[in-house]
C-alpha positions in Angstrom: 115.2 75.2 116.7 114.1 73.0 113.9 110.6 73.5 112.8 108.3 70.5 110.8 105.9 72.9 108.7 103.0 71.1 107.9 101.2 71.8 104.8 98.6 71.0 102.3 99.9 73.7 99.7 103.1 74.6 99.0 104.9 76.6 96.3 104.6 76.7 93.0 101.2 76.5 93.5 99.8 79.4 93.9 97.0 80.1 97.4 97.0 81.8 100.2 98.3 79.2 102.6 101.4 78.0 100.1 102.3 81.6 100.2 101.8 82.1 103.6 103.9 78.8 104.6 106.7 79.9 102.7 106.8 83.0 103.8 106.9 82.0 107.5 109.6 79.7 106.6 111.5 81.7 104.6 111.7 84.0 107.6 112.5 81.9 110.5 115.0 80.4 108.5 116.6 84.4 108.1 116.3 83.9 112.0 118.6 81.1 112.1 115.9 78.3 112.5 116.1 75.5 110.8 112.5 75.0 109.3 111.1 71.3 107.1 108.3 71.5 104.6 105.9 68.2 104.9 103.1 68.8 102.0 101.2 67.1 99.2 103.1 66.2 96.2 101.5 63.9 93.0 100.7 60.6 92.6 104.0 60.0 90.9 105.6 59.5 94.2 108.0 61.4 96.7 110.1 64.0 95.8 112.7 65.7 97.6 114.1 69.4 97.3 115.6 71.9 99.2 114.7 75.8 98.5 116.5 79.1 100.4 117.1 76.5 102.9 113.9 74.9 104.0 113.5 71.2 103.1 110.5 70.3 101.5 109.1 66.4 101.0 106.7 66.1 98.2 104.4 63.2 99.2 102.1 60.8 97.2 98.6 62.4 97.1 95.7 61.2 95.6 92.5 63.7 95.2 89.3 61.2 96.4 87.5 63.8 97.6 86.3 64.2 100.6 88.7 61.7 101.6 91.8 63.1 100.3 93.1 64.3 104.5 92.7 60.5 105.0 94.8 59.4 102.0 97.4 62.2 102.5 97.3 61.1 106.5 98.6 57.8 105.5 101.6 59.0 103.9 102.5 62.0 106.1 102.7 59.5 108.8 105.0 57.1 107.2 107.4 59.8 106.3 107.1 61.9 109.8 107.8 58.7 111.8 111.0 58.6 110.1 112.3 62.4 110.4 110.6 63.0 113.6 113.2 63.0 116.4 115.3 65.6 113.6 112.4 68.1 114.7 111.6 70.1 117.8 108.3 71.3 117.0 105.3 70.7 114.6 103.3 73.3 113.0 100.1 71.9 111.2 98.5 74.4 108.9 95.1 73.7 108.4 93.0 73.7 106.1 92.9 70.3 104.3 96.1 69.1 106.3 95.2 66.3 108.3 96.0 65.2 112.1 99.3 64.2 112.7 100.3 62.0 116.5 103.5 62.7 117.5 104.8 63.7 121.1 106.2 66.6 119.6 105.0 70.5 121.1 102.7 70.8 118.2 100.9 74.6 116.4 98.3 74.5 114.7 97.3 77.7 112.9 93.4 77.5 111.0 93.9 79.4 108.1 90.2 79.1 107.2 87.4 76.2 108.6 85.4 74.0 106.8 83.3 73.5 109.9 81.8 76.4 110.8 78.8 78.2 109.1 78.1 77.0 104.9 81.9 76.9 104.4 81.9 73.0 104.6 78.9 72.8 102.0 80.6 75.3 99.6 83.6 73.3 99.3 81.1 70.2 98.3 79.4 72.1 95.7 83.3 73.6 94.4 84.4 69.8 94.2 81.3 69.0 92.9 80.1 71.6 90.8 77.8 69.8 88.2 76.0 68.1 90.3 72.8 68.8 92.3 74.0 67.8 96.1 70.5 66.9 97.7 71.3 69.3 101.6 70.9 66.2 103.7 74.2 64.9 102.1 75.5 68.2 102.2 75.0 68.2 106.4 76.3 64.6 105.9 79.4 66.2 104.3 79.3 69.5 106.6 79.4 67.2 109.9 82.5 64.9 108.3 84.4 68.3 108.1 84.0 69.2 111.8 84.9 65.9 112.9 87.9 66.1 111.0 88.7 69.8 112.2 88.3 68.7 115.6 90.5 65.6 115.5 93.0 68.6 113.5 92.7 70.4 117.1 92.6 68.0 119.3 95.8 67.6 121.4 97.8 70.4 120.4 99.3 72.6 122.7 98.7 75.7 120.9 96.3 76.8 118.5 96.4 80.2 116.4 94.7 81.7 113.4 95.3 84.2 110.5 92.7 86.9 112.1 90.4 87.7 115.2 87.3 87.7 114.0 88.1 83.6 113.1 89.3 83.0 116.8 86.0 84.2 117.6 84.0 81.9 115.5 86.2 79.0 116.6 85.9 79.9 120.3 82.2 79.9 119.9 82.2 77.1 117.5 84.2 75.0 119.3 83.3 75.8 122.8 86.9 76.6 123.3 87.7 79.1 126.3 88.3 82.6 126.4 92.3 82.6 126.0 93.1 79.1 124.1 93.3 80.9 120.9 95.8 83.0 119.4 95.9 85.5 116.9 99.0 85.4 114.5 98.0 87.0 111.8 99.0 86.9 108.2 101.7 88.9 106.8 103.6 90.3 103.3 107.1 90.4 102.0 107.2 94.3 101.6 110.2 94.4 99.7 108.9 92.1 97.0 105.2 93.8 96.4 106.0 97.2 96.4 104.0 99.9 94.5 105.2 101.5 91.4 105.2 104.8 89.7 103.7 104.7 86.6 102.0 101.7 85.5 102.9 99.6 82.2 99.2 98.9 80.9 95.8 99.5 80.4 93.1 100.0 82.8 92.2 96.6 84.7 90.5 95.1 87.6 92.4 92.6 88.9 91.0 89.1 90.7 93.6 86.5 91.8 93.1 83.4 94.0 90.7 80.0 93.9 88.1 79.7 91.3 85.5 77.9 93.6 82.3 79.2 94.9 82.7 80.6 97.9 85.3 83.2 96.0 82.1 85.3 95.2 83.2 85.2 91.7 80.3 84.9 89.8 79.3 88.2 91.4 82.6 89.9 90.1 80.8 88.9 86.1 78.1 90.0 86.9 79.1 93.6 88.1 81.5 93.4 85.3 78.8 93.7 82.5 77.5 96.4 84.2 80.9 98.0 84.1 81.5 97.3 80.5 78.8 99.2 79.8 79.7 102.3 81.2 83.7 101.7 80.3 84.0 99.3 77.0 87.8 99.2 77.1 87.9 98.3 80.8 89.8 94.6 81.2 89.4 92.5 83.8 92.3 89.8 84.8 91.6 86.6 86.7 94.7 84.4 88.2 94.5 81.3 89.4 93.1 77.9 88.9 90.4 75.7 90.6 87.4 74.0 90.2 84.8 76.3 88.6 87.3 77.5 86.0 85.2 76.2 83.2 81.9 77.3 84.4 83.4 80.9 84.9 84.8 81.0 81.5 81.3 79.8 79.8 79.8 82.6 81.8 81.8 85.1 80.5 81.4 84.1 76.9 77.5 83.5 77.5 77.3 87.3 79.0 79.6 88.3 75.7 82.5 89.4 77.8 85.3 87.4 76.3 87.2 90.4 75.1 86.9 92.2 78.0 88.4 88.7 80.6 91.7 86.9 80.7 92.3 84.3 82.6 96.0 84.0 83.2 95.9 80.1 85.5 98.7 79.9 87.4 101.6 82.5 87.1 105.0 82.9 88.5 106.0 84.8 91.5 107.8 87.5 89.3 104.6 87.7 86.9 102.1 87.7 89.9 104.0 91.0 91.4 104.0 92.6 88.5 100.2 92.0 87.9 99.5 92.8 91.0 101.7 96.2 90.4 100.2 97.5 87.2 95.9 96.7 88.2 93.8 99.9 88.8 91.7 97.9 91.3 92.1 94.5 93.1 88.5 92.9 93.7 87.7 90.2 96.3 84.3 88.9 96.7 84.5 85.9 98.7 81.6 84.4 101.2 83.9 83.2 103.5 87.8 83.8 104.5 90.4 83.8 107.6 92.4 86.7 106.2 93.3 86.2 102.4 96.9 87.1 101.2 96.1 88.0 98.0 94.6 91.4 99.7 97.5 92.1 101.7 99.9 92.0 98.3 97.6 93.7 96.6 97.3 96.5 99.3 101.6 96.8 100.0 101.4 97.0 95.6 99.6 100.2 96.4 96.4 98.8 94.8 92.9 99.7 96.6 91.0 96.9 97.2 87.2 96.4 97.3 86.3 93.0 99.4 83.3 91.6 101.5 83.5 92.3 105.4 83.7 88.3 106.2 86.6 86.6 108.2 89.5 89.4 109.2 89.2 91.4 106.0 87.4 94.5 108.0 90.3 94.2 110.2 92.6 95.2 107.6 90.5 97.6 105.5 88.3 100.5 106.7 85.7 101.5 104.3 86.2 104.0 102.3 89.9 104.9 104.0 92.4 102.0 102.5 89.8 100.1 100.2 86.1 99.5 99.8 84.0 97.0 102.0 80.9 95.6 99.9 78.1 93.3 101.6 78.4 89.3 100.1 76.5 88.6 97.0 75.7 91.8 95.8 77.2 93.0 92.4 75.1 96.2 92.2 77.7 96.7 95.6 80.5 95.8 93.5 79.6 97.4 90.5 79.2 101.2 92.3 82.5 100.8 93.8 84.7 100.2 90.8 82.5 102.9 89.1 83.3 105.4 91.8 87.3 104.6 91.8 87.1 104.6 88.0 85.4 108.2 87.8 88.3 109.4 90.5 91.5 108.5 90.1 92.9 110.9 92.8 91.0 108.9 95.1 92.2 105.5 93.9 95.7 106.7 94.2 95.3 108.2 97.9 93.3 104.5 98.7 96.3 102.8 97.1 99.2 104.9 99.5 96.8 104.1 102.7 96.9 100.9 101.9 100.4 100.3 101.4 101.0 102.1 104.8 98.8 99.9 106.1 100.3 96.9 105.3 104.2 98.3 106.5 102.5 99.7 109.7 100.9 96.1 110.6 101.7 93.0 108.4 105.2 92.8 107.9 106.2 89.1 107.6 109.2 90.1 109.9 106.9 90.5 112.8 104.5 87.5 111.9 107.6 85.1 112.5 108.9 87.3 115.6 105.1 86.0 117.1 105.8 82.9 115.9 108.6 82.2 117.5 107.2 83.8 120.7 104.5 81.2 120.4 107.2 78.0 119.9 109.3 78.9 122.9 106.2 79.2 125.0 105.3 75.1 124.7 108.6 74.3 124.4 109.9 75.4 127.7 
């Protein structure tokens, strides 16, 4: 079978859906599929490449936000038109990927929605970050995005998601019926993020993702100085680029916290691991999520994790077994969790075994593509 993966992100840049597109890929193609990467590339032009055997077309992109899906639309359906009869099947992943017609059996998997609950005005604000958004432009914006995720869903013959508690809000959202969604899940390559015996550096508490709003990552400094106080030499390393960057950094030299930050951008796959490998404590704060990767490496690294309960993340931790579950918005949350892991590092080790079990037992991307593939060869029969 030959598979047309269709993506906004793609590796080397570094989020949750590149990762998890290339991981699917990676694996059908160990399968003996054949698999195609369409995904934005610059506005230098199209560029070509081939990695581990998945194709991948770099097209021209343009960010004029919110109208980048329409701009990127354009030019994925120039270049589709001309590879589509080398595919079988289309999987969009959305997202920020935009529509695409073809006669094709077409997947979509909704990694996240930008039309359901606040999500759609937080991505504004992230975009738009200086500026005061009066709310009626932001429902303006809001009811753009659901139009646009419904034209995303609209004639496909299967849809799927990273987690079951988004099915629900989609099927409630959406007014879709009881079995037209699936759950696929998200997975992790557990022979790449493995734990490791004894770790290579100091003590540090370890973000890595977006920098946007809706990360919860203003939270994170604000717990931090909290944390500082009780444990000066305590580091804290944030990965990752997006568009709040520069506010984040101000607020950390405004709470007089530069010593105790990095930010490290974007880092390499090999760098990332090892990050991931050596933190005390992995910390994710976000509003709003499907099922994030970044807390599935950080869990199969052996790391315990402390994350809000949104999207599928309470599917994968249980408080106060594998990780810690904090409500949204609430450092003081935050702030008592690290403390307690920090004061007990028996019990950070015994989170951080549970956790990697967790992820062997349940996320292996081995059985994410084995679903997958269960899912193709029911629309394409």
């Amino acid at each position: 079978m030959h598979i047309c993966m269709v993506t906004s992100e793609f590796p080397p840049t570094i989020a949750g859906i590149s990762h998890y597109v290339y991981n699917l890929s990676n694996s059908l193609t160990k399968k003996g599929h054949k698999v195609t990467v369409i995904t934005r590339g610059s506005w230098k032009g199209l560029v070509t490449s081939c990695s581990k055997s998945i194709n991948i077309y770099r097209l021209p992109y343009l960010h004029l936000y919110p109208f980048h899906a329409k701009i990127y639309q354009f030019f994925q359906s120039r270049i589709f038109r001309t590879l589509e009869s080398n595919f079988d099947l289309v999987h969009v992943h959305h997202p920020f990927s935009p529509p695409i017609n073809t006669t094709l059996p077409k997947v979509v998997t909704i990694h996240s929605s930008l039309g359901l609950s606040e999500s759609g005005s937080i991505e504004v604000q992230n975009i738009y970050s200086w500026a005061n958004i009066p709310k009626p432009l932001l429902s303006l914006i809001g009811k753009y995005f659901r139009i646009h995720e419904q034209e995303v869903i609209a004639n496909v013959d299967l849809i799927s998601t990273v987690s079951n508690a988004l099915a629900n809000e989609l099927k409630d959202h959406y007014k879709l019926t009881g079995g037209s969604i699936n759950v696929l899940g998200n997975g992790v390559d557990t022979n790449l993020f493995t734990p490791v015996n004894m770790k290579d550096n100091g003590t540090y508490i370890l973000y890595t993702g977006r920098l946007s709003w809706n990360k919860g990552l203003v939270d994170l400094i604000r717990s931090a100085k909290h944390i500082i106080q009780k444990y000066p030499d305590i580091s804290f390393v944030i990965t990752g680029r997006g568009p709040i960057e520069h506010y984040l950094r101000e607020l950390v030299t405004k709470m007089r916290l530069d010593n105790n930050f990095s930010f490290l951008g974007f880092i390499d796959m090999k760098h990332l691991i090892k990050t991931y490998q050596n933190a005390s404590i992995f910390i994710f704060p976000s509003y709003y999520e499907g099922l994030p990767t970044s807390i599935l490496e950080a869990m199969a690294c052996g790391v315990p994790v402390i994350a809000t309960g949104v999207g599928g993340i309470p599917e994968v931790i249980s408080d106060g077994e594998n990780g810690f579950i904090v409500p949204i918005k609430d450092p003081k949350a935050i702030t008592n969790s690290v403390i307690k892991l920090l004061e007990n590092q028996k019990l950070r080790i015994k989170m951080g075994k549970i956790a990697r079990k967790t992820i062997e037992e349940n996320y292996s991307w081995d059985s994410i593509a084995s679903k997958a593939l269960e899912y193709y060869k029911s629309i394409t029969n």
